[in-house]
N, CA, C and O of each residue as an XYZ file, in Angstrom:
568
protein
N       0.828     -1.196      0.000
C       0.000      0.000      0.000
C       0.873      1.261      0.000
O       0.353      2.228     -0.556
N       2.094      1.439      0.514
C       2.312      2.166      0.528
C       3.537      2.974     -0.705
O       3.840      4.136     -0.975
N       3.989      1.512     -1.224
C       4.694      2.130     -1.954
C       3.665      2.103     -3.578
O       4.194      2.305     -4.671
N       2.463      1.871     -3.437
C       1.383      2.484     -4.775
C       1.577      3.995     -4.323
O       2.073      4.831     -5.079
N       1.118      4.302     -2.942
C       0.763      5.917     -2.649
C       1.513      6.741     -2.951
O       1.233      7.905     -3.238
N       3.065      6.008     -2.914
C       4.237      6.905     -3.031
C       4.359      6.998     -4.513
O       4.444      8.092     -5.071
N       4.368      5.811     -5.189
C       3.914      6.302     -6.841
C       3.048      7.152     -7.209
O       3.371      8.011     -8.030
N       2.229      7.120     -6.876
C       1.232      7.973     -7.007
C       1.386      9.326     -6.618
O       0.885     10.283     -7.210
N       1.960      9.368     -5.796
C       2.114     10.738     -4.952
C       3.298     11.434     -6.207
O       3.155     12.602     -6.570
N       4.389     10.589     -6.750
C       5.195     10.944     -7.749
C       4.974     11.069     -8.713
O       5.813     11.634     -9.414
N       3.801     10.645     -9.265
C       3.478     11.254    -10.426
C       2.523     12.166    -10.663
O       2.322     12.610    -11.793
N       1.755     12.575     -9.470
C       1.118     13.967     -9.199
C       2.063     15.083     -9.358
O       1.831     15.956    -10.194
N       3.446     15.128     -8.381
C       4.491     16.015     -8.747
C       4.457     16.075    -10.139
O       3.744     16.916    -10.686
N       5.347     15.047    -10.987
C       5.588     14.948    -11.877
C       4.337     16.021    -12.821
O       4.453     17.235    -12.989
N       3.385     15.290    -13.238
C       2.057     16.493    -13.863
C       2.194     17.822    -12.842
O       2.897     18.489    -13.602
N       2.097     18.315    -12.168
C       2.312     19.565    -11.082
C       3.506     20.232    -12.197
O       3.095     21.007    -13.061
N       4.867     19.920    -12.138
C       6.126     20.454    -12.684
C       5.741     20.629    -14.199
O       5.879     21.727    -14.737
N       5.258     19.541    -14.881
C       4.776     19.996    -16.191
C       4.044     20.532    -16.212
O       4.631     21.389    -16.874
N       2.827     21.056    -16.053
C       1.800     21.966    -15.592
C       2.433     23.130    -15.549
O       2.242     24.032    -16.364
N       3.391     23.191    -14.396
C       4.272     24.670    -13.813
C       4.907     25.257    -15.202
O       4.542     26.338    -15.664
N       6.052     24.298    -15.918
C       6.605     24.417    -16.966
C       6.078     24.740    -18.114
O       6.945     25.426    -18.655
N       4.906     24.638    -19.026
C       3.796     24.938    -19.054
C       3.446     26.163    -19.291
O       3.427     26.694    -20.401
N       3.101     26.751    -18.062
C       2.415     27.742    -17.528
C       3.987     28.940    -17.701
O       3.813     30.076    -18.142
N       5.101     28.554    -17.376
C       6.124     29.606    -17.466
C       6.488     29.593    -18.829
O       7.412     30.399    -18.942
N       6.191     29.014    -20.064
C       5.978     28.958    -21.266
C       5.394     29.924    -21.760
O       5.841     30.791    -22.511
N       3.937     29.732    -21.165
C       3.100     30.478    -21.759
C       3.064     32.088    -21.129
O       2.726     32.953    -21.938
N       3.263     32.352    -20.289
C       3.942     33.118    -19.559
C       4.575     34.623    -20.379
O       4.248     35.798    -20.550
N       5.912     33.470    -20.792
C       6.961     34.158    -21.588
C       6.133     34.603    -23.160
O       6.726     35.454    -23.823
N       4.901     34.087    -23.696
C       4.152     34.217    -24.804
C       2.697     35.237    -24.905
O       1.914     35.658    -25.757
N       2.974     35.313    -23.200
C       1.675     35.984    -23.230
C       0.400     35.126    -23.386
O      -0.588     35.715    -23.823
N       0.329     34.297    -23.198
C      -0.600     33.099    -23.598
C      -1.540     32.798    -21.950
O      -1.292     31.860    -21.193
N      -2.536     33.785    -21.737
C      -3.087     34.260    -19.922
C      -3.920     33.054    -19.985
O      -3.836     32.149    -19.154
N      -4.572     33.053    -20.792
C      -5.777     31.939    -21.209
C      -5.725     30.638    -20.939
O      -6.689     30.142    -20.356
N      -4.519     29.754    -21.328
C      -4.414     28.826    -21.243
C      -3.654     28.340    -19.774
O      -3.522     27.205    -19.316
N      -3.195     29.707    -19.213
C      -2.781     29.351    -18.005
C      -3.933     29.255    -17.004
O      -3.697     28.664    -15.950
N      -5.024     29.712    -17.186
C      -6.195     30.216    -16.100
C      -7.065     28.933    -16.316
O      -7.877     28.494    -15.501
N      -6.669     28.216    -17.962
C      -7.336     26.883    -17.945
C      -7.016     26.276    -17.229
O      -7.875     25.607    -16.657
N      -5.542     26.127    -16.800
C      -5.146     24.860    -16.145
C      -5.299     25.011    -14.779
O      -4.998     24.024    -14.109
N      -5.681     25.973    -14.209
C      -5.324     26.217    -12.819
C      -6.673     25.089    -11.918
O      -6.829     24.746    -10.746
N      -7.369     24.840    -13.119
C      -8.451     23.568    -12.366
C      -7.468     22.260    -12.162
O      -7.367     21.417    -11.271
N      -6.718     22.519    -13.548
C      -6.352     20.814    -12.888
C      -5.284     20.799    -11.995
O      -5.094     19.853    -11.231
N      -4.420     22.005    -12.052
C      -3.093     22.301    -11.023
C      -4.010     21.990     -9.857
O      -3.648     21.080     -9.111
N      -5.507     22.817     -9.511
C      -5.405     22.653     -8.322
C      -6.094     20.957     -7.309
O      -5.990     20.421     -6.206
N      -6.694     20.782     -8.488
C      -7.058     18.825     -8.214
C      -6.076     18.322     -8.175
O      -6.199     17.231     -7.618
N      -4.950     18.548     -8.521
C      -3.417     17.565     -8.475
C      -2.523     17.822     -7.092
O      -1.655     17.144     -6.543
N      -3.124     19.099     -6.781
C      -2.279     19.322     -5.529
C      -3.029     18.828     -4.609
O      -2.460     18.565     -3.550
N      -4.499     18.553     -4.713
C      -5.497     18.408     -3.612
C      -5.214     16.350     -3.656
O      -4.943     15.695     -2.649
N      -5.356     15.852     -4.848
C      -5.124     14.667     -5.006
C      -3.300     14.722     -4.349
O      -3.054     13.547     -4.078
N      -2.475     15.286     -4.135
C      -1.103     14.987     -3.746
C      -1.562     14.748     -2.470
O      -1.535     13.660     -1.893
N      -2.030     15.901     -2.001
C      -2.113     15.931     -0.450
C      -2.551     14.857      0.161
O      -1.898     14.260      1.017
N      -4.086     14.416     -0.368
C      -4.433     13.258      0.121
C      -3.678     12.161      0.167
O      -3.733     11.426      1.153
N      -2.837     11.881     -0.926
C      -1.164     10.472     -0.962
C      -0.902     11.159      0.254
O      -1.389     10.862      1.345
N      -0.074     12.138      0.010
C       1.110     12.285      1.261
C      -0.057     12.038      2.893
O       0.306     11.542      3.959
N      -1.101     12.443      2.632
C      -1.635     11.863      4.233
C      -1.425     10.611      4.310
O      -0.623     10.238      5.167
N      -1.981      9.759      3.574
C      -1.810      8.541      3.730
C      -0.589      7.767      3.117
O      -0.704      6.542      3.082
N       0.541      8.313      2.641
C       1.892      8.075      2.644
C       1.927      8.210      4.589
O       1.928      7.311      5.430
N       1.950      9.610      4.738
C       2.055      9.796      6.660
C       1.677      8.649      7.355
O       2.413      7.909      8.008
N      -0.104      8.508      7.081
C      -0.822      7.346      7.790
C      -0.009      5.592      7.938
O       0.074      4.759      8.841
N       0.429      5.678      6.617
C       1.057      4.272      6.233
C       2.258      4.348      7.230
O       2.309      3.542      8.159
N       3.076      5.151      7.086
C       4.653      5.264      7.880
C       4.340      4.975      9.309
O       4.786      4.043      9.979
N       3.329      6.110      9.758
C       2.775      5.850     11.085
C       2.375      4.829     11.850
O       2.598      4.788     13.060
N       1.837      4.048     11.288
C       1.338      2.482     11.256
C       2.170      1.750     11.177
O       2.185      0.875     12.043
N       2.992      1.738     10.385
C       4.478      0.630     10.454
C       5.237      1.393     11.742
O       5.711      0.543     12.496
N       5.405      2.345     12.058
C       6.368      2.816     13.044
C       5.404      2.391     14.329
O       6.111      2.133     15.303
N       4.226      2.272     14.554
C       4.032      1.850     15.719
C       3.575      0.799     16.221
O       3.306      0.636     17.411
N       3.456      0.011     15.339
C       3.462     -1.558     14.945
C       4.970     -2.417     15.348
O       4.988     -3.554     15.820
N       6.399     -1.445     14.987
C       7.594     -1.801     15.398
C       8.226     -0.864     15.527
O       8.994     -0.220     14.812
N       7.711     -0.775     16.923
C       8.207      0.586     17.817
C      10.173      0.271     18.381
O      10.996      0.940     19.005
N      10.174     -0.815     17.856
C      11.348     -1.664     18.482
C      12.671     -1.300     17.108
O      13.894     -1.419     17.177
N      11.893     -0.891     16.083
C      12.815     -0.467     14.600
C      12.744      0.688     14.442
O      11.896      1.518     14.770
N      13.989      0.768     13.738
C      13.930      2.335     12.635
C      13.097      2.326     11.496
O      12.470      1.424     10.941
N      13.191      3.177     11.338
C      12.347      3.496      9.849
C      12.687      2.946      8.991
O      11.872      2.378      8.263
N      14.778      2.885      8.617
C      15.141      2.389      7.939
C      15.016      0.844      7.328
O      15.196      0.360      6.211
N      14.623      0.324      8.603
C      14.636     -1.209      9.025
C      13.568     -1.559      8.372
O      13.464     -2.685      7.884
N      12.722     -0.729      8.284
C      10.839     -1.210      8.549
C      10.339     -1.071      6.668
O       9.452     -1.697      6.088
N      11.498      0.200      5.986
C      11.354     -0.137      4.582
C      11.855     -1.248      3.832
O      12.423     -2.225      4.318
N      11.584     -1.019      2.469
C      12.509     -1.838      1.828
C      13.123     -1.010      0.888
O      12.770      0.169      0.848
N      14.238     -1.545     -0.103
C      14.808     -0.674     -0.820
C      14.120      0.021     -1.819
O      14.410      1.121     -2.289
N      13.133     -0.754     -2.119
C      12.220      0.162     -3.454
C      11.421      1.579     -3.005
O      11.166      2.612     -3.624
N      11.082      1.009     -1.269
C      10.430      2.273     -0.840
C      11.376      3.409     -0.293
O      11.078      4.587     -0.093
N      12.344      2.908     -0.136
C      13.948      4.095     -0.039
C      14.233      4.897     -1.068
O      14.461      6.098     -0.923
N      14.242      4.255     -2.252
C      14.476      4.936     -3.390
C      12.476      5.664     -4.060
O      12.100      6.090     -5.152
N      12.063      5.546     -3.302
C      10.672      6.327     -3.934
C      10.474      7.221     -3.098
O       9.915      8.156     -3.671
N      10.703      7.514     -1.618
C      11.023      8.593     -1.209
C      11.847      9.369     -1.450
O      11.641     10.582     -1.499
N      13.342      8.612     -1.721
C      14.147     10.084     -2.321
C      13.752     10.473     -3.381
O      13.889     11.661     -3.672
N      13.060      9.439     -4.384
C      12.593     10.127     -5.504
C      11.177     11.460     -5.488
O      10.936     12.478     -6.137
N      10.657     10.867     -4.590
C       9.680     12.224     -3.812
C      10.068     13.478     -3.186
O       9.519     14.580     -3.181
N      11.429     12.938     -2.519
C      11.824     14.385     -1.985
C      12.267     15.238     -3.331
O      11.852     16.387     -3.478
N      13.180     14.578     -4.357
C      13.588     15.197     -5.251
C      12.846     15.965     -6.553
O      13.326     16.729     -7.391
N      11.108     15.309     -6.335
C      10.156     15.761     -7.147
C       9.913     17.289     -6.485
O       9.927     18.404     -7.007
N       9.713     16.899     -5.281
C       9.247     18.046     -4.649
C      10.240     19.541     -4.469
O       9.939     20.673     -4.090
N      11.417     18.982     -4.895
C      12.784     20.310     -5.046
C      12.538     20.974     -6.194
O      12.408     22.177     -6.422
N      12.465     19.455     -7.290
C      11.781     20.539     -8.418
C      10.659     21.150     -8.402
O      10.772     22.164     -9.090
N       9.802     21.069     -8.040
C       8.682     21.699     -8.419
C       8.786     22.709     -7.606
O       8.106     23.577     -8.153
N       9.341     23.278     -6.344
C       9.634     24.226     -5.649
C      10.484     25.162     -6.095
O      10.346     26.345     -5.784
N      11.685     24.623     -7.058
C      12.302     25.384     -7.615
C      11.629     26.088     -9.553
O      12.101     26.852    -10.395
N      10.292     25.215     -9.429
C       9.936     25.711    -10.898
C       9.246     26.508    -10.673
O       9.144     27.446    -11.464
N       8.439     26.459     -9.424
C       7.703     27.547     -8.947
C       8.190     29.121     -8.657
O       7.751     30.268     -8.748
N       9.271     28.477     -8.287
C       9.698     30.021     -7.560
C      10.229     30.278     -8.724
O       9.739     31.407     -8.701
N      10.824     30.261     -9.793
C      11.120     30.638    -11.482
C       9.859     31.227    -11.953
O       9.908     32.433    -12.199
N       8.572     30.533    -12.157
C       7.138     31.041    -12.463
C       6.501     31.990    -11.843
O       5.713     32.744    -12.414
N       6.984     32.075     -9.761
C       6.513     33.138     -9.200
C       7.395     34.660     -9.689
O       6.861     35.761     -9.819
N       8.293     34.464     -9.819
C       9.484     35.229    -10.257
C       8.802     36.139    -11.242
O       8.697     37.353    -11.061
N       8.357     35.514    -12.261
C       7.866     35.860    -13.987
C       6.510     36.126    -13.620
O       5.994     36.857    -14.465
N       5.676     35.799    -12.627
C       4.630     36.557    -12.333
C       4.593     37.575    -11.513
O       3.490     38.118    -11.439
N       5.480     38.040    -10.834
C       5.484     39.299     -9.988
C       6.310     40.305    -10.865
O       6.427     41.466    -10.474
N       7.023     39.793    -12.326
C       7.215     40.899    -12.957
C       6.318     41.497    -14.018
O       6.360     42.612    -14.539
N       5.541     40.535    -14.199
C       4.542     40.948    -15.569
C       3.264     41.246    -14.588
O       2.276     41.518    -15.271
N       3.085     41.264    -13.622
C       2.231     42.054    -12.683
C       2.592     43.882    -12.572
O       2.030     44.926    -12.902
N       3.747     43.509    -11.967
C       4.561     44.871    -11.856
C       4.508     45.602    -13.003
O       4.150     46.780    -12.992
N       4.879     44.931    -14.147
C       4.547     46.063    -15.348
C       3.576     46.263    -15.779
O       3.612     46.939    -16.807
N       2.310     45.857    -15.323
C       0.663     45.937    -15.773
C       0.182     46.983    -15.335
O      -0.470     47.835    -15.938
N       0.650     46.922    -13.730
C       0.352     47.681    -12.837
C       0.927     49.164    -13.376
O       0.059     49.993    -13.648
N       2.470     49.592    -13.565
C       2.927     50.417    -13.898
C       2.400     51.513    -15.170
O       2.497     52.739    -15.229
N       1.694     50.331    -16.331
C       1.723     50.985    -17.040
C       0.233     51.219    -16.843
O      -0.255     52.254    -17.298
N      -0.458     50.418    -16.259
C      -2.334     51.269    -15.843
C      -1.458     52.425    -14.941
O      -1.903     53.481    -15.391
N      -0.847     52.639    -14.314
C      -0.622     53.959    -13.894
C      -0.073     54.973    -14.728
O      -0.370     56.138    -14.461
N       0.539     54.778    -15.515
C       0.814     55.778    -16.721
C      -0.481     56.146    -17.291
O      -0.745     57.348    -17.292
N      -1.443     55.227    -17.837
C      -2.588     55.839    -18.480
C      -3.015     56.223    -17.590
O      -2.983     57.441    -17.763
N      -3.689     55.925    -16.110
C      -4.585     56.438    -15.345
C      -3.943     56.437    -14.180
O      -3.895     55.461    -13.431
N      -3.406     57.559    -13.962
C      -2.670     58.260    -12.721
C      -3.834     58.115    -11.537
O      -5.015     58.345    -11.801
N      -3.357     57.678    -10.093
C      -3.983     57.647     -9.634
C      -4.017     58.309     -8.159
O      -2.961     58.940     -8.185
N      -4.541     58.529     -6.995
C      -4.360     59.094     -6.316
C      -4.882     58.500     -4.497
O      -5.962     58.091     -4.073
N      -4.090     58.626     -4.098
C      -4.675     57.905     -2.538
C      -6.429     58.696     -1.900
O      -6.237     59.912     -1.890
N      -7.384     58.500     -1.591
C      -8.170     59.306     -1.013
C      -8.197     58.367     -0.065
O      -8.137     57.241     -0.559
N      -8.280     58.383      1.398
C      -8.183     57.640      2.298
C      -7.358     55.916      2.303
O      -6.165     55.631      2.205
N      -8.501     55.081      2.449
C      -8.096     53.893      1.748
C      -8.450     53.257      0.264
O      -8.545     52.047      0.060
N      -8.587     54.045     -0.505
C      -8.816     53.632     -2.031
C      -8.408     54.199     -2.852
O      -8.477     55.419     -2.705
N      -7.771     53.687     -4.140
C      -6.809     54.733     -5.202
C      -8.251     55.189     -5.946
O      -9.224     54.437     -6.012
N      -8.212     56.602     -6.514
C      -8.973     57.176     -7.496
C      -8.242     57.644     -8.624
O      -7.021     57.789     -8.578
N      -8.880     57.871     -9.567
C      -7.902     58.632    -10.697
C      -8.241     59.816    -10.384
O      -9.297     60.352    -10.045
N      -6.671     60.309    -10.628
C      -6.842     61.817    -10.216
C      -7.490     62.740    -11.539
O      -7.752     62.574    -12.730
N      -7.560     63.786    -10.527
C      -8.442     64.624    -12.162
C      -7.368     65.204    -13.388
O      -7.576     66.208    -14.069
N      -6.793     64.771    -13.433
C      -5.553     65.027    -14.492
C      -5.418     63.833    -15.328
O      -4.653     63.745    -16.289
N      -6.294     62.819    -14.860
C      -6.119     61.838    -15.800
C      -6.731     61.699    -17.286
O      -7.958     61.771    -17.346
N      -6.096     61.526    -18.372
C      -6.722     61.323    -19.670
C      -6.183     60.427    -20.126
O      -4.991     60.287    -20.396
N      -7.139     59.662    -20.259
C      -7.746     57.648    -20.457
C      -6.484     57.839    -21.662
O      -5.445     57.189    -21.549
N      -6.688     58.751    -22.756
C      -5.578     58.447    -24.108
C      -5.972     59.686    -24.933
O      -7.043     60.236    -25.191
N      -4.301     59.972    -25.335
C      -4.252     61.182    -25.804
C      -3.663     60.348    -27.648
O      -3.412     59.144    -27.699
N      -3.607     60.806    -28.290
C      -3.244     60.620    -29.717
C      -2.683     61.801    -29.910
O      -3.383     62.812    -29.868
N      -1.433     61.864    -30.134
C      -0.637     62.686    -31.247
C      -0.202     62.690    -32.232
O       0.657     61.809    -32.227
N      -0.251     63.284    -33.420
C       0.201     63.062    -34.376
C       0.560     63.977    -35.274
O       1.070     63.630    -36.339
């Protein structure tokens, strides 16, 4: 049982990182659409991870107190040794593809933002920005 969950749990990463990869693709293309598609299945894949890794937890838990007298090490076998490191190492990547994708979204935010403030200057009135009265939506010169 437990080393299905841990497969499983690895190839949720696995789709997660392609998904991510993906999405920082489209990103770089301007392509908003197809990222806002996927964000249904990004977020069933993370919800389906979670549930493995509980019961990855549940499973470990159960063998550890079943032979409270062993290590952990003792209580696996080698296939399930090597599918955890292969889990920890899914999970580096996808932490590190993320933070590459969060990266590329806090700059193409930043310049959205910047340039709605160029067209429509805006102004603090308490707690809410207004456009100030100097603002003109678009000027044409020519």
């Amino acid at each position: 049982m437990l080393s299905y969950q841990l497969q499983s749990a690895i190839k949720d990463l696995d789709i997660l990182i392609s998904l991510s990869r993906e999405d920082i693709e489209d990103i770089k293309e301007a392509k908003h659409n197809s990222q806002f598609d996927r964000l249904s299945i990004k977020e069933e894949k993370i919800k389906s991870f979670e549930q493995k890794k509980a019961m990855i937890d549940h499973e470990i838990s159960k063998l550890m107190t079943s032979n409270s007298d062993k290590s952990l090490s003792e209580l696996l076998d080698s296939e399930q040794h090597q599918q955890l490191d292969s889990l920890k190492t899914h999970l580096s990547i996808l932490r590190e593809v993320n933070q590459q994708y969060a990266k590329m979204v806090l700059s193409v935010g930043s310049f959205y933002n910047t340039l709605l403030e160029r067209i429509v200057p805006t102004q603090m009135q308490g707690y809410q920005k207004v456009a100030s009265s100097s603002a003109s939506f678009l000027e044409v010169r020519a």
